[in-house]
C-alpha positions in Angstrom: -29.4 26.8 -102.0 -26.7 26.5 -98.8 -26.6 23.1 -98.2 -23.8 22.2 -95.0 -21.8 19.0 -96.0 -20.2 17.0 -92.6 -17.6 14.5 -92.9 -15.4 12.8 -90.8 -17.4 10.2 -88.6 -16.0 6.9 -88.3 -15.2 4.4 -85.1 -12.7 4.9 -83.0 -11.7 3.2 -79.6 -11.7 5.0 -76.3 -8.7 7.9 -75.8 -8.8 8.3 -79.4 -9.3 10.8 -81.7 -11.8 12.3 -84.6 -11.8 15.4 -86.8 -15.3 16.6 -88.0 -15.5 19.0 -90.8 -18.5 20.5 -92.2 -18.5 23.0 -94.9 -21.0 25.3 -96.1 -21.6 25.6 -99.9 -24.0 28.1 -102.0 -24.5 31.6 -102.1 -23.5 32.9 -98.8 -23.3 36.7 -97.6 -22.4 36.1 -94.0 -21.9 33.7 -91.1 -22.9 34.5 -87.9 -22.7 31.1 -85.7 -21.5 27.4 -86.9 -21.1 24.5 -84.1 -21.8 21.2 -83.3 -24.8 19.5 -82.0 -25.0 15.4 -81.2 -27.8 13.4 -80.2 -27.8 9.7 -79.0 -29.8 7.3 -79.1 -33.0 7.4 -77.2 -31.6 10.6 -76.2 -32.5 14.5 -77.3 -30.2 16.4 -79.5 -27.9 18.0 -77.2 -25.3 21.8 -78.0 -21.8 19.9 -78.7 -19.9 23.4 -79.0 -20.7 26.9 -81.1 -18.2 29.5 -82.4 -19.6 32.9 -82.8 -18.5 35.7 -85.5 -16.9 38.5 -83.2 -17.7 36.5 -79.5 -15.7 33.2 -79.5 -16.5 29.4 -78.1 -18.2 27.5 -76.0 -18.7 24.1 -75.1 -20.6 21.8 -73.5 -19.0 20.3 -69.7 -18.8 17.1 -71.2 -16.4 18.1 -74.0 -14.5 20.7 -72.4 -10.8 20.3 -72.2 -11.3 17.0 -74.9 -12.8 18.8 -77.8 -11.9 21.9 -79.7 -14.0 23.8 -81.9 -12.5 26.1 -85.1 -13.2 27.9 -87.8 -12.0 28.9 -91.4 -14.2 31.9 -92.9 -12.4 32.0 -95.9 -13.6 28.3 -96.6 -17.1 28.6 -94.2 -15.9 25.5 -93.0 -15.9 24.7 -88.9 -14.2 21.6 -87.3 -14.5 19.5 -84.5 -11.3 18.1 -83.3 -12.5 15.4 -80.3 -9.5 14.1 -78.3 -9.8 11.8 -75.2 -13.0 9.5 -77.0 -15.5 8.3 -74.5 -17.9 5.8 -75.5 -20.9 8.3 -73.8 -19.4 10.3 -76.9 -21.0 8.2 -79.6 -23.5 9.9 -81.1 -25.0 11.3 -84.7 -23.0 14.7 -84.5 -24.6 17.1 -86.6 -23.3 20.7 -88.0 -25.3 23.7 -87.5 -25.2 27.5 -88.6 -27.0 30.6 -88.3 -26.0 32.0 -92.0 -27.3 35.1 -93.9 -27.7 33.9 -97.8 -27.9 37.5 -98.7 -28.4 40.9 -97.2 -31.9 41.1 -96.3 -32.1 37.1 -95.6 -31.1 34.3 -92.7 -31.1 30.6 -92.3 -30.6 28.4 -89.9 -29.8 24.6 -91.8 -28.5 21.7 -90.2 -26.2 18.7 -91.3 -26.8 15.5 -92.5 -25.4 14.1 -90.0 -22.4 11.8 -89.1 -22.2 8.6 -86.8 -19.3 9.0 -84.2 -18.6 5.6 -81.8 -16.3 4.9 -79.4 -15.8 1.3 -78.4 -14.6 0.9 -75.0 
């Protein structure tokens, strides 16, 4: 089965810096959309940033300008590059994608999750 695999969380004080990585492994046929969703504590999970086969970014106004969303396809990997830490930043980050397993199949699957905080 695809299974998505995150790394990267850790703590970090404010105005640093984090890479995420979270890589899809199985059988895949295509990737449509991969991104980045967090939720806090108390709090509902909220769109972090997406990347889109053949459209682009987008990201949430509370990350723009700090975070930066890529891609590799040949490794169905995305990252999450989060500059500028804030401690409203911590969160459970998780990875998302909309991926085809095969022609005539889709699944959406989610992350295990990884704890980001940001000390002040």
């Amino acid at each position: 089965q695809v299974q998505l695999v995150e790394s990267g969380g850790g703590f970090v004080q404010s105005g640093g810096s984090l890479r995420l990585s979270c890589a899809a492994s199985g059988t895949i046929f295509s990737v449509n959309v991969m991104g980045w969703y967090r939720q806090a504590p108390g709090k509902e999970r909220e769109l972090v940033a997406t990347i889109t086969t053949g459209v682009g970014t987008n990201y949430a106004d509370s990350v723009k300008g700090r975070f930066t969303i890529s891609r590799d396809n040949a490794k169905n990997t995305v990252y999450l590059q989060m500059n500028s830490l804030k401690p409203e930043d911590t969160a459970v980050y998780y990875c998302n994608a909309d991926i085809a397993p095969t022609l005539r199949s889709r699944s959406l699957l989610w992350g295990q999750g990884t704890e980001v905080t940001v000390s002040s």
